[in-house]
Structure formats: C-alpha cells, structure tokens
C-alpha positions in Angstrom: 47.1 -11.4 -59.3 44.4 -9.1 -58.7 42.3 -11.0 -56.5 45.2 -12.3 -54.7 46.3 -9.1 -53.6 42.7 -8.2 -52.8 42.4 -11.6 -50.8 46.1 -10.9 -49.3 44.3 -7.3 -48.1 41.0 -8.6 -46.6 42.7 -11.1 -44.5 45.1 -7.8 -43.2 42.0 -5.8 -42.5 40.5 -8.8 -40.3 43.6 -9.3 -38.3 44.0 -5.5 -37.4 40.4 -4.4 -36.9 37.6 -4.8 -34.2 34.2 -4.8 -35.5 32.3 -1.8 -34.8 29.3 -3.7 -33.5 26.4 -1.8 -32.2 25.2 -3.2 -28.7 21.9 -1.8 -29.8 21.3 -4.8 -32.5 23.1 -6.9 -30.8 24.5 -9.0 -33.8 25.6 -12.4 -32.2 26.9 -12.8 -36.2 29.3 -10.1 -35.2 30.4 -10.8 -31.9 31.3 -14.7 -33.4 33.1 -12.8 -36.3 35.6 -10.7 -33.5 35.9 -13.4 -31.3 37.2 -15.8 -34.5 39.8 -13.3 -35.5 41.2 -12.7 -32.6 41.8 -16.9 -31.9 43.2 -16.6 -35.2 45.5 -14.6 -33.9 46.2 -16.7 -31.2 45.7 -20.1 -32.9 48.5 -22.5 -32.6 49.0 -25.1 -35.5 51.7 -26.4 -37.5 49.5 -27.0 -41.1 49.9 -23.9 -43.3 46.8 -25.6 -45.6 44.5 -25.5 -42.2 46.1 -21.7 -41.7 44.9 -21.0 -45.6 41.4 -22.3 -44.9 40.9 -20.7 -41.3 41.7 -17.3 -42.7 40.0 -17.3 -45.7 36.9 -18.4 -44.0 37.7 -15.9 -41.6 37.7 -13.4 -44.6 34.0 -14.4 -46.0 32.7 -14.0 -42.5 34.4 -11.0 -42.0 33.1 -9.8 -45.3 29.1 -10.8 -44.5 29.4 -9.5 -41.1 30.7 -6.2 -42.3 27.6 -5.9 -44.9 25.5 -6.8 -42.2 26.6 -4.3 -40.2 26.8 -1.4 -42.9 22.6 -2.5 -43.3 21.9 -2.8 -39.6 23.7 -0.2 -37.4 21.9 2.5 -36.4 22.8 5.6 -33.9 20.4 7.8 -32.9 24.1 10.3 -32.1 24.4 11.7 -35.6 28.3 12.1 -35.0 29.0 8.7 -34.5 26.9 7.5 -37.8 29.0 10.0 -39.7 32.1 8.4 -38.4 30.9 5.0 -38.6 30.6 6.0 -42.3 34.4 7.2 -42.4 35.4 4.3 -41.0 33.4 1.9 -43.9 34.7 4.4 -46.4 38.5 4.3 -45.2 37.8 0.6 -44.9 37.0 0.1 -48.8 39.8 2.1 -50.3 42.3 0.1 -47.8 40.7 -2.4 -50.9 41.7 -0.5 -53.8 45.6 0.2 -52.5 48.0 -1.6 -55.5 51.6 -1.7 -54.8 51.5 -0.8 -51.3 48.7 -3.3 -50.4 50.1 -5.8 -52.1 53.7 -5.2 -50.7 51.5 -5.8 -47.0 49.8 -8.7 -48.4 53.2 -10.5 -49.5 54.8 -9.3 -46.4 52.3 -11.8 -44.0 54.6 -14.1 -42.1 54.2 -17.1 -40.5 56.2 -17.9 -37.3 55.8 -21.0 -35.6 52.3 -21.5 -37.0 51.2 -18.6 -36.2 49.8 -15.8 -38.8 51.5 -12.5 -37.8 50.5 -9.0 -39.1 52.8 -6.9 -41.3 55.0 -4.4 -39.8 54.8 -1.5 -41.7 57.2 1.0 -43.1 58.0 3.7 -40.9 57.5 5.8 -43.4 54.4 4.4 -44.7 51.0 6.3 -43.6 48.5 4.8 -41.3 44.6 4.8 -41.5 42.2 2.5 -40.4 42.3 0.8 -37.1 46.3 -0.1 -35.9 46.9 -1.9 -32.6 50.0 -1.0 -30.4 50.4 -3.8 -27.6 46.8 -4.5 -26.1 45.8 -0.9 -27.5 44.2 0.3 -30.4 44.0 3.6 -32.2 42.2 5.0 -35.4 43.8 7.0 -38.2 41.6 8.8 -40.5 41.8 8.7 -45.1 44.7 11.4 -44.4 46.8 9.5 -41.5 45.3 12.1 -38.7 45.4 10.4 -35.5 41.6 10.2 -34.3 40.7 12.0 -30.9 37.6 12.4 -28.3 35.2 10.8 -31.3 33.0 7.8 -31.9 34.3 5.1 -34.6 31.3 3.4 -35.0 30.2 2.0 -31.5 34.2 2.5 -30.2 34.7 5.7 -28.3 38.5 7.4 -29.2 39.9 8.5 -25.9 41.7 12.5 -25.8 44.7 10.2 -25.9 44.0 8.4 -29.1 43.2 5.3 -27.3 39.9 3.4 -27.8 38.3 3.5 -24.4 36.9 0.5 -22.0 35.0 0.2 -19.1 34.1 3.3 -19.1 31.8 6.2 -19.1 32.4 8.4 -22.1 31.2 11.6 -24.6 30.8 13.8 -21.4 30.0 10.8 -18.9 26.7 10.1 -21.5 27.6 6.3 -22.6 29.5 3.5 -21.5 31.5 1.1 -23.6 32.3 -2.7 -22.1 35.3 -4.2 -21.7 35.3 -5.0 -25.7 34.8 -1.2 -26.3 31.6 -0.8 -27.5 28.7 1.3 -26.7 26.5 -0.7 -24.0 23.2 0.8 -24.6 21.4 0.1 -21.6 24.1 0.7 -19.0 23.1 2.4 -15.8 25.5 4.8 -13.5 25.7 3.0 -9.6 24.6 7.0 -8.8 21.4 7.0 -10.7 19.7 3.9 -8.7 20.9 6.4 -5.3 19.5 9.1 -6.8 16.6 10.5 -4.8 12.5 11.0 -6.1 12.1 13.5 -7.9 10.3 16.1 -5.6 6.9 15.8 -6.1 4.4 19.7 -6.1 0.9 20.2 -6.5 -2.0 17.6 -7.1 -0.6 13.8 -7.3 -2.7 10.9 -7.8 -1.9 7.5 -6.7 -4.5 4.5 -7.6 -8.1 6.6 -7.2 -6.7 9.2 -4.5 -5.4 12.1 -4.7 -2.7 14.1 -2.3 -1.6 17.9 -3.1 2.4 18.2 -1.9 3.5 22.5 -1.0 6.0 23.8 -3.2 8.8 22.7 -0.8 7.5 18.6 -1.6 5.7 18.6 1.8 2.6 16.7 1.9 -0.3 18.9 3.1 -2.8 16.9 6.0 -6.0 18.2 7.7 -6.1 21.5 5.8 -8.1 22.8 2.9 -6.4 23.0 -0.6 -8.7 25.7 -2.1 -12.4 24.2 -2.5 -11.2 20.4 -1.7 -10.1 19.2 2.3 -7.2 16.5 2.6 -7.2 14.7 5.0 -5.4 13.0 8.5 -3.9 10.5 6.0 -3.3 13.0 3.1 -6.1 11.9 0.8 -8.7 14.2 -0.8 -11.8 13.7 1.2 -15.1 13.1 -0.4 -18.6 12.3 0.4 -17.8 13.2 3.9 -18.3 16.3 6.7 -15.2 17.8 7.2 -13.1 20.3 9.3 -15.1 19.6 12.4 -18.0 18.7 10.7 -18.5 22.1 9.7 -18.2 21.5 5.7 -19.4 19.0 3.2 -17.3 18.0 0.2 -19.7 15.9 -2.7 -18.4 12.7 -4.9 -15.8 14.9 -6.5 -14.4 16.4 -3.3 -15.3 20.2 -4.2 -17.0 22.0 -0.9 -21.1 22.1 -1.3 -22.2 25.5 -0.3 -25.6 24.7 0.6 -25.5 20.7 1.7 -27.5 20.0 4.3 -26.3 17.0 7.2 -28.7 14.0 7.0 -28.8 11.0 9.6 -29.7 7.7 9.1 -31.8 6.0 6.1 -32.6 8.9 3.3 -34.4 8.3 0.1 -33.4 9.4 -3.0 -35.5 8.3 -6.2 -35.1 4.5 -6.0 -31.5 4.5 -4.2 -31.6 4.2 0.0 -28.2 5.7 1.0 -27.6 5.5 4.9 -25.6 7.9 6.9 -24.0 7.5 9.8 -24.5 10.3 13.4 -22.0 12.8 11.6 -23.9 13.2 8.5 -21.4 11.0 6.6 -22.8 8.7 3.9 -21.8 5.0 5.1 -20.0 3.2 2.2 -18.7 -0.9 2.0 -20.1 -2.0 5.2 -22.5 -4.0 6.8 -26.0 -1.9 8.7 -27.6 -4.3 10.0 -28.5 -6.9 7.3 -28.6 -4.3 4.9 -25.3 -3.7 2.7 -24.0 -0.2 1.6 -21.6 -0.4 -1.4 -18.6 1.5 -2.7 -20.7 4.5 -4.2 -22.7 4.5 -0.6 -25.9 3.0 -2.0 -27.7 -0.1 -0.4 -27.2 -2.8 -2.8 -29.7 -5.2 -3.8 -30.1 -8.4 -5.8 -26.1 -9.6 -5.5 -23.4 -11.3 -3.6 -21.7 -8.9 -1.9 -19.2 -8.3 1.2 -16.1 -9.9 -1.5 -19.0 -12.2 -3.0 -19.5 -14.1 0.6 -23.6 -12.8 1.1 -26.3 -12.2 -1.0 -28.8 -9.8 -0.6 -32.4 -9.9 -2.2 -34.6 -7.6 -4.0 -35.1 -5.5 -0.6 -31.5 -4.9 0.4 -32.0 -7.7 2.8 -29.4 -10.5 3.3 -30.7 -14.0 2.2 -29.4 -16.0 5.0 -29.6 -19.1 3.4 -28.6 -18.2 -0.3 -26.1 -20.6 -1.5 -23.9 -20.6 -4.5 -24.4 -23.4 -7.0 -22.6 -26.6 -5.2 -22.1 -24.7 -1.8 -23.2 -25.8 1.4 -22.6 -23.6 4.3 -21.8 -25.1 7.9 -20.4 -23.5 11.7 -20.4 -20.3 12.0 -20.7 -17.3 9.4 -20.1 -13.4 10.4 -22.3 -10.9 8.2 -21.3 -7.7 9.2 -21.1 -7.7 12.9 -24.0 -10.4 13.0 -23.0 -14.0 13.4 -25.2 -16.7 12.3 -25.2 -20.8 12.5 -25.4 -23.6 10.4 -25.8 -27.2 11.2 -24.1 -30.0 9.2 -26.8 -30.2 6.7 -26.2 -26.4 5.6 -29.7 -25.3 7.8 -29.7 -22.1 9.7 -30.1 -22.7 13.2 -32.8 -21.1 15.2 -33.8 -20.8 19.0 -31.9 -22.7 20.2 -28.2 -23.3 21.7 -24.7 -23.7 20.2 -22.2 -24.3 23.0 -22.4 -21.5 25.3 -24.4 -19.2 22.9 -28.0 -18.7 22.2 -29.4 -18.2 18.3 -32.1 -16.5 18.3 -35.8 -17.0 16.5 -34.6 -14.5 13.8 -30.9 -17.1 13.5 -29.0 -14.3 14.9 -26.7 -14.8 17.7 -28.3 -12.7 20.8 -25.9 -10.5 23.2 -26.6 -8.5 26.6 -30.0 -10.3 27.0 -31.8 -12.6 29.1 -32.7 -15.9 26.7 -33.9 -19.1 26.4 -37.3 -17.9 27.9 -35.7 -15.6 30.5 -33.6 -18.5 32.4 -29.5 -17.4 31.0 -27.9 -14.2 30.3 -25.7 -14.0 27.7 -22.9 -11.0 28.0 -21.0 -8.5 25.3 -19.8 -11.7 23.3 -23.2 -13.7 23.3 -21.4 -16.4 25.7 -23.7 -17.3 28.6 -23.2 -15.8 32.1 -23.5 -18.8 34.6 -23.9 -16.5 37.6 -26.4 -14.1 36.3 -29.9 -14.4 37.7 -32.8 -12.4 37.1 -34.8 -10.7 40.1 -33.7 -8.3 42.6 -30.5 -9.1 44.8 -26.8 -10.2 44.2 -27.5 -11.8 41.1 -28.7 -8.9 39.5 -25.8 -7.1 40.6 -23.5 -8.9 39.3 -25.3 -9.2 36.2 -24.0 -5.5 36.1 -21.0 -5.8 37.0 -20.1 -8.9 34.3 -21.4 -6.9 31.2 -19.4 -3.6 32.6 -16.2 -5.9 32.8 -17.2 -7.3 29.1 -16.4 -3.6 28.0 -13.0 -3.2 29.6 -10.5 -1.8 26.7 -13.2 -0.7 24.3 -11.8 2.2 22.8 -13.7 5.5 21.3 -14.6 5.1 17.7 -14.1 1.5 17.5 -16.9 -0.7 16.5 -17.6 -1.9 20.3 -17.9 1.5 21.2 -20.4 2.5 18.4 -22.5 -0.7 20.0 -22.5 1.1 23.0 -24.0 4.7 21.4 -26.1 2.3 19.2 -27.7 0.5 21.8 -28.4 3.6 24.0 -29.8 5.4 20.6 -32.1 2.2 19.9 -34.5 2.8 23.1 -37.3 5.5 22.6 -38.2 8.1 23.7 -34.4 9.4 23.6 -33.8 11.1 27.3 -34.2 15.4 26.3 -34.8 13.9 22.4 -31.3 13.5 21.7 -29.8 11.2 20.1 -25.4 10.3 20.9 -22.9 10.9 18.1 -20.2 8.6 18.0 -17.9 12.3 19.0 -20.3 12.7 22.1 -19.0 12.1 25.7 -20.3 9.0 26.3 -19.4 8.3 30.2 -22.8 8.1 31.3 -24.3 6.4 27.7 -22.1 3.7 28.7 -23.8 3.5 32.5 -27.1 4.0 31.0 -26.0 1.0 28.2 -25.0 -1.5 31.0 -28.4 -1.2 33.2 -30.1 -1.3 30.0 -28.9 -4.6 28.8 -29.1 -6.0 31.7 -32.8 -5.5 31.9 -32.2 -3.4 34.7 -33.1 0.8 33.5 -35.7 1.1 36.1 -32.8 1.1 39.0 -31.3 3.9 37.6 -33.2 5.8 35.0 -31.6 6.6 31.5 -29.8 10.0 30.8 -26.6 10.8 28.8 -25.6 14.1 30.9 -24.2 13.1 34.5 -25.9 16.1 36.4 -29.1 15.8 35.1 -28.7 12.0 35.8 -28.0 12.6 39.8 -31.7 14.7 39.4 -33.0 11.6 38.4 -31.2 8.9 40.7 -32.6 11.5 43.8 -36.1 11.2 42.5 -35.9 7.7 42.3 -34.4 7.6 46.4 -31.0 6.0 45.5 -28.5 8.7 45.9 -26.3 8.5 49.1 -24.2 11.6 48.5 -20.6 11.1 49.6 -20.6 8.1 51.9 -18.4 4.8 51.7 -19.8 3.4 48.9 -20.2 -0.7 47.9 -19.7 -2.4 45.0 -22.6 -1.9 42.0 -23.0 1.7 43.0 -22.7 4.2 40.8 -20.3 6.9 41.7 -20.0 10.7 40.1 -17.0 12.8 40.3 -16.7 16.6 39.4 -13.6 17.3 38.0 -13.0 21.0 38.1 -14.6 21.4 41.6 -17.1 24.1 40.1 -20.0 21.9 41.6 -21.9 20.4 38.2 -20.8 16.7 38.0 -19.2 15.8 35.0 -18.1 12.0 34.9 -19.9 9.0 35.9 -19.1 5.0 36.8 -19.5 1.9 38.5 -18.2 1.4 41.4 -16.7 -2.6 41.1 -15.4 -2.6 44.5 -13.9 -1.6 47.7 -11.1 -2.5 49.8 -9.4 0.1 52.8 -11.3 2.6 51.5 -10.4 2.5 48.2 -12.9 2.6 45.1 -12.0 0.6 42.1 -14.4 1.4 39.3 -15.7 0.6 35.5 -15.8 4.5 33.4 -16.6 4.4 29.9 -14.9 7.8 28.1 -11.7 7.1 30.5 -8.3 8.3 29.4 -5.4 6.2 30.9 -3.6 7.1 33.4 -0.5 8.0 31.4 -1.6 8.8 28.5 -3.8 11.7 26.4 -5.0 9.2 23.4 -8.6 8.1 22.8 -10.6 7.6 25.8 -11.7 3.8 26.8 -13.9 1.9 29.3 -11.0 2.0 31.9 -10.8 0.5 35.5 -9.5 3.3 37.5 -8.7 3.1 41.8 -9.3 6.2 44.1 -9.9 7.0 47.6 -13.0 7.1 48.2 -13.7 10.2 49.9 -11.5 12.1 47.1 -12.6 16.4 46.4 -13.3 15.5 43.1 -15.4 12.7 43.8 -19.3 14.4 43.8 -20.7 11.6 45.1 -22.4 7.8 44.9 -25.9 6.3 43.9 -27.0 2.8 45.5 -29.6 1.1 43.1 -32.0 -1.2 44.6 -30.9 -4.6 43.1 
C-alpha cells in the first residue's frame, strides 16, 4: 500500500511540475522528460493498461531526470541554487505525505481517456509547483505564494507568475518561451550599442594610434617623444615634422640623428635612404632589394617570393625555382625584363615595339638599336623621332614631354624624372633634387636630357639662373611670338626673377599651349603635375621664350 501511494504521488508530481532544466547543460534527457508529460496530458486513448504503462514510464524518467538534474545544475547566481534546493527539498517531502497524498493519489481520474490531475481541497495547502489555466505558480514547504525569485532556472514574476519571453532579475536574464533561463541570450540594444570610446595608446596589428581624452584620433602632431602621422600611425624610421626630426625603430625622437642619403654602410648591412633622409624599406632600388627592417637583402626570394637575389644583393635574373620556367615579360621593381619560350633572358634585341637592352633590361628615353629608334617614357619606339638637328629632333622633344602629361608629384613617374636629372654629373651648383623640390625646370632639363639633346639648352634646376645660361648659349628671344619647341618662362609675382619654366607645344592666334612639369590644375590646389596649360602669348606674367637650335 505503501509503494502504491508513493507511485500514486510521483505520477501527481510529473503531471503538475515543469522541470527546472538549466539552459546552461542543456539536458536533451530533460527537455524529452517535459515534453513526454505534458503529451501525457494531452494523450488521447481509450486503453487504461496503455494509460498505466505510459505513466509509470513517465514516472521512472521523471525520476532519472530529476537525479540528473539535482547532480548537473549549476548557477553561478547563488539565489537561484538556494531555491533550486527548496524546490528538490519541497519536492521530496511531497513523497513522504500519508493520508493526504494518498487521498490525491486515489483521487486521479480518468475522463474519456484522459489522465486528469486532482482537484484539491480548498482547504488543503499548496506547495510545489500548481498550474492555474496556462499559468503556473510556486508555493513554498509553508504554502507562501513565491514572488520576484528564481525556482531553479524559472523566474517567479512580482505577480506570482512564472515568467516567459522575457527579460528578468532587473532586465539581467532572459527566460524562453518554456520559462527557463536562456543563458546566451543577447538584448536587440546591445548589438546597437556604440564602441566603447577608445583614449590613449591603441594598437591595432603592429601600429599604433594614440586617441585625446574626448576619443579623437590625434594626426600629424607629436604625442610626447613619438610623431603620428597623416594616417594616424606612429611613425618610425622616418624624418618627420618637416623633416626637421628623426624618430628610430621604436618611434621615440633621436636627439642627435644625423640625415643620410643614399647607400650607407653599417658593419655588414647596406641600408639605402631615399633624398629626405628616410631609410627605404620593401621596395625595389634598382636591382637591389630593401626589406621590411630596411636592410638590402641577400641570398633569397624576395618581392612575395617572385625574385631572387644573390650573395651581393643583386637580382639573379635567371634564378628559377625547382620546375619553373619563366616566359613574356617579368616586372622587378620598376625594371621589366624578357624571356623567350625556352625560359632565356632576351638581350639586344627587339620585342614588338620595345628594345632589351645588352644588360636584358628594357631601355626608355634613349636612342637604340645602334642610334637608329627612339624609344619614349614607356620604352615603346617613336616612329617619328630622328636624330640630328631639325624637326625631327624637335619633335623628339615634344613626344617624351607629352609621355609625362598627368604625372603627378610624389608618384613613382615623378621620382624618374628627379632621378634621371640627379643621375648626370657634375650636378648644376652641386645640388642634388629632393623628391619635395620644385621641379619645373628638372622636368625641362629631364626632357632635353633624354632626348640626347642637353647641349641646346644647358641643364639647371632654378629657372633664372637657367635664362643666364640659355643667353650665353644665343637662344633667348625675350618676349616675342614664340613657335612650338621653345621654351617659355613666366614670372609669376611680376617682381622680375622668373620663377616657372615649360615647353611651348604650340601656337595658334596667338595663343601658347605648353608642357610644365610642377603645374597645379586649373581648378584645383592639390599636388602639382606635368599639365598642359593655354595662355596668350604676350601675357605680364609671361617673362619670356628661349628658341633652341634643333
């Protein structure tokens, strides 16, 4: 009789209680468990034998799945584990009740197939879990009606309702639509909300950016000993603020550094830096490669593994991977080289419209193939150049000038153009063109120079020291209607002392169209370019034109 009313009991406290089943284990056991009961509930059949057997299986798997839960359930919210333990407690003397319980358990009553849970006395008290309609509440060992608590994973509602779909405890957790705690849930507002302001020092990959103490990122300014700069980063290795400063490997300001140019020495390590004193880093000079740390790198493939260079720094044109055969065309830095079908390096000699030279490198701005072709800007061969005095010479000039149009400052075509005037000694007054320099008349100077043609004009980089040398040489005009290869000066601020220099390309009704390197547009205050510009040609500001002797 006992175990009869115990069995009677077990089946009541499957019927009326969810399982407090924390979404943090995530006990499919348990979830199968509540979802059996409650078909149960709902279950229609006719067999009271099949009724027996559902239910007291139901009881078993109630009865593992509630010691599985007592072992596995944890909270890290030490209120809700002391009421998950009220709740097992309350749970195992609803065992122990005699008379009453078994009064319940003899009271179970089956309407059309259908198990159906007791109705109590009125005047009997409730603990445990009760259900009212689609609601359920939780009394406590005395009866008390349970409030604003946790039962287990179940949050108790101010009402006495368990809550779902919701966010509860103070907005802290959310319980689903089965009322338990969903562990993971997210609010809609925290994916909206925005970064947290970021203050001080903040590294991102290997660079660093320093943020004021209103989140503003701090650009072109010093931050103590260190510069950031145009884009934010810490700045190392480099001249900075004008070139006035030097910040070292770690960024910190060196006192006493002293600006180098070109190839330095240092123990066994060539480093190379560039006209601003900046050591050159991941990039091609000449055949030569500079790697990440600014040192010329020797013995490995390089340049994302494409090149190798030797012992000497020196690209080995023809080293080849195990298996690889190289063919067409290959770029190594701003070099471009040729090989045949067979993999060999081609050699004096043409490819299409360009001419390989006797070192495999493909020539630009020169006379080739023993003085017969020019080739302009972008090695391709100019088929009306001639050499000699006369038109053909002339318009020699005038197609490398036009093979510059849209070469902006600091671009690599533009450091070509300082490069190539830097490359002829004796530099004109010893100096040699940064990259920052004006470089109007180093492009004039550039374009007679690779067209074989300096002795027409003579080579300067300052415009008014350059009109001293086109009237020792007979060829300036002063201001008279100029033609087409002259070279005209203008003097912008009218205080006599020419300051810009081009090339006059042509003229039609007395007006000048020209090629000017250092140009700005006519609309616009960016970096300067090789422009072609119109004016009249008798303007104030124009100083006045040179005719060389072509």
């Amino acid at each position: 009789m006992k175990n009869n009313i115990r069995l009677g009991l077990g089946i009541l406290t499957v019927l009326a209680t969810p399982f407090a089943v924390d979404a943090a284990t995530g006990s499919n056991e348990a979830h199968a468990a509540q979802d059996t009961v409650k078909s149960v509930q709902v279950a229609k059949t006719t067999n009271k034998e099949e009724v027996k057997t559902t239910t007291q299986k139901q009881v078993e798997s109630a009865t593992k799945t509630e010691a599985t839960k007592v072992e596995t359930t944890k909270k890290e919210n030490t209120k809700v584990e002391d009421t998950k333990k009220e709740a097992t407690v309350n749970k195992e003397e609803t065992t122990k009740k005699d008379a009453s319980s078994e009064k319940q358990a003899s009271s179970v009553k089956t309407v059309s197939g259908k198990p159906q849970a007791p109705t109590p006395n009125a005047a009997e008290k409730k603990t445990g879990w009760t259900k009212a309609g689609n609601t359920w509440f939780y009394y406590d060992a005395q009866g008390n009606q349970v409030k604003n608590t946790w039962v287990g994973s179940y949050w108790i509602g101010s009402d006495g309702k368990m809550v779902t779909n919701s966010w509860v405890d103070g907005g802290k957790y959310y319980v689903g639509s089965q009322g338990w705690w969903v562990k993971d849930a997210k609010k809609p507002a925290d994916a909206q909300k925005s970064p947290e302001k970021k203050t001080g020092w903040s590294k991102n990959g290997n660079s660093w950016y320093y943020y004021d103490a209103q989140g503003n990122q701090i650009k072109n300014a010093w931050v103590g000993s260190y510069w950031i700069g145009s884009d934010g980063k810490m700045v190392t290795d480099r001249w900075v603020d004008g070139g006035k400063y030097y910040v070292g490997s770690q960024g910190w300001w060196e006192k006493d550094a002293v600006k180098k140019t070109g190839w330095s020495q240092t123990g066994n390590t060539w480093f190379l830096y560039d006209n601003e004193g900046n050591i050159v880093k991941n990039r091609w000079s000449g055949n030569y490669w500079l790697g990440s740390d600014g040192k010329m790198v020797t013995n490995s493939w390089v340049d994302g593994g494409k090149y190798y260079v030797g012992a000497d720094g020196k690209w080995v044109s023809d080293a080849l991977k195990p298996g690889e055969t190289r063919k067409g065309w290959t770029k190594a830095g701003s070099t471009w080289y040729f090989f045949n079908d067979k993999g060999n390096q081609v050699k004096n000699a043409w490819v299409g419209n360009y001419w390989i030279g006797s070192d495999g490198k493909m020539v630009t701005n020169s006379w080739v193939d023993g003085g017969k072709y020019y080739v302009g800007n972008d090695g391709k061969w100019v088929k009306g150049a001639a050499t000699g005095n006369g038109s053909g010479a002339l318009n020699n000039v005038l197609s490398i000038a036009q093979s510059y149009l849209g070469v902006e400052m600091g671009s690599a075509e533009h450091k070509k153009i300082v490069d190539a005037y830097n490359s002829v000694n004796p530099k004109p007054v010893g100096y040699t063109v940064k990259y920052s320099d004006d470089w109007c008349d180093v492009f004039v100077t550039t374009v007679f120079q690779q067209a074989g043609l300096s002795s027409l004009i003579g080579r300067e980089c300052g415009v008014q020291r350059h009109i001293g040398i086109m009237q020792q040489k007979g060829i300036w005009q002063g201001k008279v209607l100029p033609k087409a290869g002259d070279v005209i000066t203008f003097d912008w601020d009218g205080g006599g002392f020419a300051d810009h220099i081009g090339i006059v390309e042509s003229v039609k009704d007395g007006v000048v169209t020209t090629i000017e390197g250092n140009s700005s547009p006519y609309t616009s205050s960016g970096n300067t370019k090789v422009n072609r510009k119109t004016y009249n040609w008798n303007a104030s500001y124009i100083k006045g034109y040179a005719r060389p002797n072509y």
